[in-house]
C-alpha positions as CSV (number, residue, x, y, z in Angstrom):
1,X,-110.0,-80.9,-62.0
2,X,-109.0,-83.5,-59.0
3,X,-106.1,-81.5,-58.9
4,X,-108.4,-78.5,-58.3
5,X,-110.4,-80.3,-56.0
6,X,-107.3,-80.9,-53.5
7,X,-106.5,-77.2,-53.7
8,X,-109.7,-76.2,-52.4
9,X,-109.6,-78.9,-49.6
10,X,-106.3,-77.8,-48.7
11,X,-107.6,-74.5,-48.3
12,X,-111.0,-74.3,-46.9
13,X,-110.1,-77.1,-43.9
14,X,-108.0,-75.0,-42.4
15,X,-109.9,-71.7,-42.9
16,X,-113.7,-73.4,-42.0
17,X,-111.4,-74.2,-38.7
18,X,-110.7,-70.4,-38.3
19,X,-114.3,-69.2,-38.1
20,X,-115.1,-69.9,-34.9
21,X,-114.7,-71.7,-31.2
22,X,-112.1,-74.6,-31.8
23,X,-114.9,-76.5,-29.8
24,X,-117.2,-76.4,-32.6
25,X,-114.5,-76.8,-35.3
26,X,-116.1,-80.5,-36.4
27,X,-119.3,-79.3,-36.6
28,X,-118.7,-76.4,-39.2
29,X,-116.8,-78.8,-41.2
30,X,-119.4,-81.4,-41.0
31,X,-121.7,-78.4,-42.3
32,X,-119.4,-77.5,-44.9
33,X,-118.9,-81.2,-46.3
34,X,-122.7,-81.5,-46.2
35,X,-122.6,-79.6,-49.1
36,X,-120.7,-81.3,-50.9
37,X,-122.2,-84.3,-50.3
38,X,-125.5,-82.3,-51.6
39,X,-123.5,-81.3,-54.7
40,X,-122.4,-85.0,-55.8
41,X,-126.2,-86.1,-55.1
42,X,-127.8,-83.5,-57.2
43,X,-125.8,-82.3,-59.9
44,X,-125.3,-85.8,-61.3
45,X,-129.5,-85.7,-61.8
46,X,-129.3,-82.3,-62.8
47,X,-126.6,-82.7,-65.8
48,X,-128.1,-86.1,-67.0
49,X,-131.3,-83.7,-68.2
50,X,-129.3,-81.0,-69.0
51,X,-127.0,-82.9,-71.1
52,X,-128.4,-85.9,-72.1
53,X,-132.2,-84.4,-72.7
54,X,-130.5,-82.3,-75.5
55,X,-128.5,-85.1,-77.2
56,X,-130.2,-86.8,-80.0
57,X,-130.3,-90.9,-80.0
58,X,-128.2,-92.3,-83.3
59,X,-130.1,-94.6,-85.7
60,X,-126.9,-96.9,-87.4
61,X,-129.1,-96.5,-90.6
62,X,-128.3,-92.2,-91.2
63,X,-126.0,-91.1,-93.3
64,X,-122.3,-90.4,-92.6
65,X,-123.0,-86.2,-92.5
66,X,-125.8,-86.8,-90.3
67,X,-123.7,-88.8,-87.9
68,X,-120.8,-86.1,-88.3
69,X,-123.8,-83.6,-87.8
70,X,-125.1,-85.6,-84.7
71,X,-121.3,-85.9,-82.9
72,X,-120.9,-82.3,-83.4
73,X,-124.5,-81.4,-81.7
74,X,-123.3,-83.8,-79.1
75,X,-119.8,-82.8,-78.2
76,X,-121.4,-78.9,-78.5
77,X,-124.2,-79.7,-76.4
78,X,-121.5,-80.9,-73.8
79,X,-118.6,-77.8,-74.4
80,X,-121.8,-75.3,-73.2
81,X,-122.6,-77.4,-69.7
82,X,-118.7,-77.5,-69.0
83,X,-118.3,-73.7,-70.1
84,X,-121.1,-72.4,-68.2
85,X,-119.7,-74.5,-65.0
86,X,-116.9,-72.6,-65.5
87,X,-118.5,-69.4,-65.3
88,X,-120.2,-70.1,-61.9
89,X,-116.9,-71.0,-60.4
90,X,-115.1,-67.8,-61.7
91,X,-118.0,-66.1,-60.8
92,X,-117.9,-67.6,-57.1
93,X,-113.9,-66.5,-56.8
94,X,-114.5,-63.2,-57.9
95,X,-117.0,-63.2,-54.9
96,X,-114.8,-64.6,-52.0
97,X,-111.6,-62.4,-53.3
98,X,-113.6,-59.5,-52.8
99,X,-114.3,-61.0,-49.1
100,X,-110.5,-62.1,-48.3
101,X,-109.2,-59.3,-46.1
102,X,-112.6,-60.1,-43.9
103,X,-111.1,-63.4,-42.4
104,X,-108.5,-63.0,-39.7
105,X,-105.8,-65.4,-39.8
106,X,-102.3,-65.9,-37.5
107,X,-99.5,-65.0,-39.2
108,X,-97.8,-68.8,-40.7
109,X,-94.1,-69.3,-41.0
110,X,-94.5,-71.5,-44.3
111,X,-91.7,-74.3,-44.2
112,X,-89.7,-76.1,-46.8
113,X,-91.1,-78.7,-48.6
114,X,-89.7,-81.8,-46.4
115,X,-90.2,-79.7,-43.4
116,X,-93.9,-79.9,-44.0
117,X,-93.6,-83.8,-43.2
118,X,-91.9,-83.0,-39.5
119,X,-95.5,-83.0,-38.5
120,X,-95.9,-86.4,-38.3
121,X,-93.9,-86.8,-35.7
122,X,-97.0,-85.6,-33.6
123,X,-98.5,-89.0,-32.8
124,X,-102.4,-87.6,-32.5
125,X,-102.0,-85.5,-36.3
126,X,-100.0,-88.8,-37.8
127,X,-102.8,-91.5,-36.6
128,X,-105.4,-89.2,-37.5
129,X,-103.9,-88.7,-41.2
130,X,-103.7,-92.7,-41.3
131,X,-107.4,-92.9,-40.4
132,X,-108.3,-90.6,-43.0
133,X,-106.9,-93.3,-45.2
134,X,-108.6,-96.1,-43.4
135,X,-112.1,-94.2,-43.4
136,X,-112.1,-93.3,-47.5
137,X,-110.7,-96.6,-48.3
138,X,-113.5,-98.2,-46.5
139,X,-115.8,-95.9,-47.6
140,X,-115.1,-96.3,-51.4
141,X,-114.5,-100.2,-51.1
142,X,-117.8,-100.4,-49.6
143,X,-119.2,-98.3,-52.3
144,X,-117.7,-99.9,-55.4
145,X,-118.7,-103.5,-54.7
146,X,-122.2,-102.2,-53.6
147,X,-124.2,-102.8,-57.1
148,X,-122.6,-106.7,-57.1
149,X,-123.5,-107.3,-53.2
150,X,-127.1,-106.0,-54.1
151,X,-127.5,-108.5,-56.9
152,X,-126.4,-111.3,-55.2
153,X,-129.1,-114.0,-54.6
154,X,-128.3,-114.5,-50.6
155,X,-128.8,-110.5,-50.5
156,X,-131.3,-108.2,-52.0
157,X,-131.4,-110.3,-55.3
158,X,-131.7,-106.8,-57.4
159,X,-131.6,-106.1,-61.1
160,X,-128.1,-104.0,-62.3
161,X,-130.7,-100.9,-62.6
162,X,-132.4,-101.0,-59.2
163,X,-129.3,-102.1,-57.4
164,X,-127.4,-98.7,-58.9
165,X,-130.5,-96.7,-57.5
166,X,-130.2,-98.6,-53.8
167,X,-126.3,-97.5,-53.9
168,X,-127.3,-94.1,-54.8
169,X,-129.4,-94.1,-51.4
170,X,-125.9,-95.8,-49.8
171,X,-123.5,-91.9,-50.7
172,X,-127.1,-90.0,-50.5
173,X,-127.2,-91.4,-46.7
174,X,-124.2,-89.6,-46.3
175,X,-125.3,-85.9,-47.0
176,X,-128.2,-86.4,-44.4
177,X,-125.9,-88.0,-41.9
178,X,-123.6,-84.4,-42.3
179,X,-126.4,-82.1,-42.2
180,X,-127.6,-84.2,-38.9
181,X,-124.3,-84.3,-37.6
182,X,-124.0,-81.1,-37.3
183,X,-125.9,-80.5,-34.9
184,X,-125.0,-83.6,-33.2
185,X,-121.5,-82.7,-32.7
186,X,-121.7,-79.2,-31.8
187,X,-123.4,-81.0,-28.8
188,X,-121.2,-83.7,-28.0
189,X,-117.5,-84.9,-28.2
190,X,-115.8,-85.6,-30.9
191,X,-114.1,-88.7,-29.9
192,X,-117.2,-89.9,-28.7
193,X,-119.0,-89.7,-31.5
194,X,-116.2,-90.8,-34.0
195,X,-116.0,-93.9,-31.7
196,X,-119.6,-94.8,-31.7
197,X,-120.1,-93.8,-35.3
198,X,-117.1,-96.6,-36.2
199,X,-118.4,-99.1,-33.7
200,X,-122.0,-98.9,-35.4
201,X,-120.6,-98.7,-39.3
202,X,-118.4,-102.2,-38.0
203,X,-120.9,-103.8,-36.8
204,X,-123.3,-103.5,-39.6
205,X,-120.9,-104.4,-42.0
206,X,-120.0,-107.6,-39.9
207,X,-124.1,-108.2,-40.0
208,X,-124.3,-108.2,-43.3
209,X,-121.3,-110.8,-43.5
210,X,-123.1,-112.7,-41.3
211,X,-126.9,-112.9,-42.8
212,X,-128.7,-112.9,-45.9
213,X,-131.6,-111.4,-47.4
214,X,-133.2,-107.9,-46.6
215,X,-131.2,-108.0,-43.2
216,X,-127.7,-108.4,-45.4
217,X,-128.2,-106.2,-48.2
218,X,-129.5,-103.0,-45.7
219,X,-127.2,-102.9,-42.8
220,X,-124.8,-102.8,-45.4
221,X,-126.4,-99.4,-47.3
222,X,-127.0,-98.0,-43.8
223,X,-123.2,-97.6,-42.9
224,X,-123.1,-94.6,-45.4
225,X,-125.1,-93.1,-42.9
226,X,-122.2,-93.4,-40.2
227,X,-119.3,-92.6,-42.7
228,X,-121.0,-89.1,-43.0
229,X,-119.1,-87.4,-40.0
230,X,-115.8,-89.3,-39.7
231,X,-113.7,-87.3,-41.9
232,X,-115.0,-84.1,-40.6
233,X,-114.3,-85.6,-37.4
234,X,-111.3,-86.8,-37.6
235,X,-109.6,-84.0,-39.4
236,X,-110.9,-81.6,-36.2
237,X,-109.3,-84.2,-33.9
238,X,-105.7,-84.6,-35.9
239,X,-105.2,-81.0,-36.5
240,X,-106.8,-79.6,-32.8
241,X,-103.3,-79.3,-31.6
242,X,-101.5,-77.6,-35.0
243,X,-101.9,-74.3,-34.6
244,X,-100.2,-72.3,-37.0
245,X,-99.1,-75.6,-39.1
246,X,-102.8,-76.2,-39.7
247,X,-102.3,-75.5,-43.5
248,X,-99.6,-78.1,-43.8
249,X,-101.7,-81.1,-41.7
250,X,-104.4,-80.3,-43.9
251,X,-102.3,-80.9,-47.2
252,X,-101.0,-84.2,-45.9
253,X,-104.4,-85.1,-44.8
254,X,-105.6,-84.6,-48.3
255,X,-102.9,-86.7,-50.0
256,X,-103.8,-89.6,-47.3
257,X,-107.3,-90.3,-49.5
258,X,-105.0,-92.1,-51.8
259,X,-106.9,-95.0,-49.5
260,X,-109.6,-94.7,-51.8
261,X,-107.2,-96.2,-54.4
262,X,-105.1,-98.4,-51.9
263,X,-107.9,-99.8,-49.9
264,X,-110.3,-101.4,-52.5
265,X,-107.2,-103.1,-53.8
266,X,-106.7,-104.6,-50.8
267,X,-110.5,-105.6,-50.7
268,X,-110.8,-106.5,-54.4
269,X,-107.9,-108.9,-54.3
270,X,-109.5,-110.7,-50.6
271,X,-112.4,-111.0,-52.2
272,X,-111.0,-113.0,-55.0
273,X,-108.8,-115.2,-53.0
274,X,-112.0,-115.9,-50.5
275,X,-115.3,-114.4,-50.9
276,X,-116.8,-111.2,-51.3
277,X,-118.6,-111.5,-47.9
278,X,-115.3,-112.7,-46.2
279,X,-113.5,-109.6,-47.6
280,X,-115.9,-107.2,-45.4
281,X,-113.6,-108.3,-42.8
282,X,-111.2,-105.1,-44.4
283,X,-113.5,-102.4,-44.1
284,X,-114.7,-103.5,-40.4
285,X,-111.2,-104.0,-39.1
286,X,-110.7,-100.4,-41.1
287,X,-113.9,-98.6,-38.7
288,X,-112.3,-100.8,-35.7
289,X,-108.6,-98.7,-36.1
290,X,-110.7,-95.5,-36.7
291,X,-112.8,-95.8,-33.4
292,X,-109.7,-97.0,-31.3
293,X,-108.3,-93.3,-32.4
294,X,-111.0,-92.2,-31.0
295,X,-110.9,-93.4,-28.1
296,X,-107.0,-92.7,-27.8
297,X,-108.4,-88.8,-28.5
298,X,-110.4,-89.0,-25.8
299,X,-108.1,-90.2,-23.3
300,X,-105.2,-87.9,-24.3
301,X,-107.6,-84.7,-24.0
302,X,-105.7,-81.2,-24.5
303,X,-106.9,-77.9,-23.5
304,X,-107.6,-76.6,-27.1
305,X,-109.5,-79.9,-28.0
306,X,-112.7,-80.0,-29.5
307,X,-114.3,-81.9,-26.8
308,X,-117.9,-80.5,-25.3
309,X,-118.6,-82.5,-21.8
């Protein structure tokens, strides 16, 4: 399914770039990955019901059939929601391959496997892939420590349940900030906004380093709200220049959120060595990189960039 996930990245980028003025590229994408923002906010609520409101709890004291009986209901129960997914999404390809010859596309010489990588020899398209790295290793180091930060007695001092429901609010944050950014950057530049958007999300993490209580534990949930346009953003100002290769920089741009993996690492073995408030210091020096790009985008403008003056 990850796998399937990638394909459709690869795929939709580059074609979400095509349908329309390259100077409004970043905010179509932005649009587009509001949605699916929306779609890992929701459906999670929507599956617990629809899954676990038709499983049955298991009392240790039934009989071995009945338990048999009970695993079957449940992995049954389960089989039907994944099944009836499936459906929709056949349903939905069905619908766009009827719609394929209505999206015009220039003509792509596809290249070799290790020609694909030749790319990076385009300084803009190779720090914006690395930033990509940066910003979802950030973004999911940030994420996974979130429920431990909350509990902590210098921050928030939540229970594990109420601390899970303030990180939900920390990736929900995120969908707004899309749908909002939308319109944001079909209004102003890219760079500019990537670089103010980084600043911000480095600064509150650095705040919450440096405080405690309410002040600590909230500038920390709020940087969700920033991360919501920088991959959006930085995909627009990478690929800008690519032209017909636009298909390849978005396959290596995919493979580059191995920094969701990489990153945390990092992060998690800082924090053990020091503190976990010391190790912020990798996620704010991450959103530093990611706004000097910026700025280097905005200073190296070309005449197909998505800038708006």
């Amino acid at each position: 399914m990850a796998i399937g996930v990638v394909i459709l990245q690869v795929a939709l980028n580059p074609l979400v770039s095509l349908l329309g003025s390259p100077k409004t590229t970043s905010s179509r994408l932005t649009f587009a990955q509001s949605f699916n923002s929306l779609g890992t906010t929701v459906f999670p609520y929507i599956s617990s019901i629809l899954i676990l409101g038709n499983l049955t709890d298991t009392n240790k004291s039934i009989l071995q059939s009945e338990l048999e009986t009970n695993q079957y209901h449940t992995t049954s129960v389960i089989s039907q929601m994944y099944l009836t997914i499936a459906i929709f999404l056949l349903l939905f390809t069905f619908l766009f391959w009827r719609q394929r010859n209505n999206f015009t596309e220039p003509k792509i010489k596809y290249s070799k496997f290790f020609q694909i990588f030749t790319i990076l020899k385009k300084p803009r398209f190779a720090m914006g892939a690395f930033c990509i790295f940066l910003y979802v290793g950030a973004e999911v180091a940030i994420g996974s420590i979130m429920v431990n930060y909350l509990m902590r007695q210098d921050t928030l001092f939540l229970g594990s349940v109420s601390a899970g429901q303030h990180t939900a609010i920390y990736w929900g944050s995120a969908m707004i900030g899309r749908f909002l950014g939308c319109w944001i950057l079909s209004r102003f530049s890219d760079a500019k906004n990537l670089c103010v958007c980084c600043l911000t999300a480095s600064s509150l993490v650095i705040i919450s380093a440096c405080t405690v209580g309410f002040i600590s534990g909230w500038s920390l949930i709020i940087v969700g709200l920033f991360n919501s346009i920088m991959f959006p953003t930085i995909f627009s100002l990478a690929t800008v220049d690519l032209k017909d290769r636009k298909s390849e920089g978005s396959s290596i741009i995919c493979t580059t959120i191995s920094g969701g993996v990489i990153i945390p690492l990092i992060f998690g073995y800082m924090a053990d060595i020091t503190t976990l408030r010391e190790a912020l210091i990798i996620p704010a020096i991450c959103y530093m990189i990611i706004a000097a790009y910026g700025i280097f985008c905005h200073d190296k403008k070309s005449g197909s960039s998505a800038e708006i003056e």
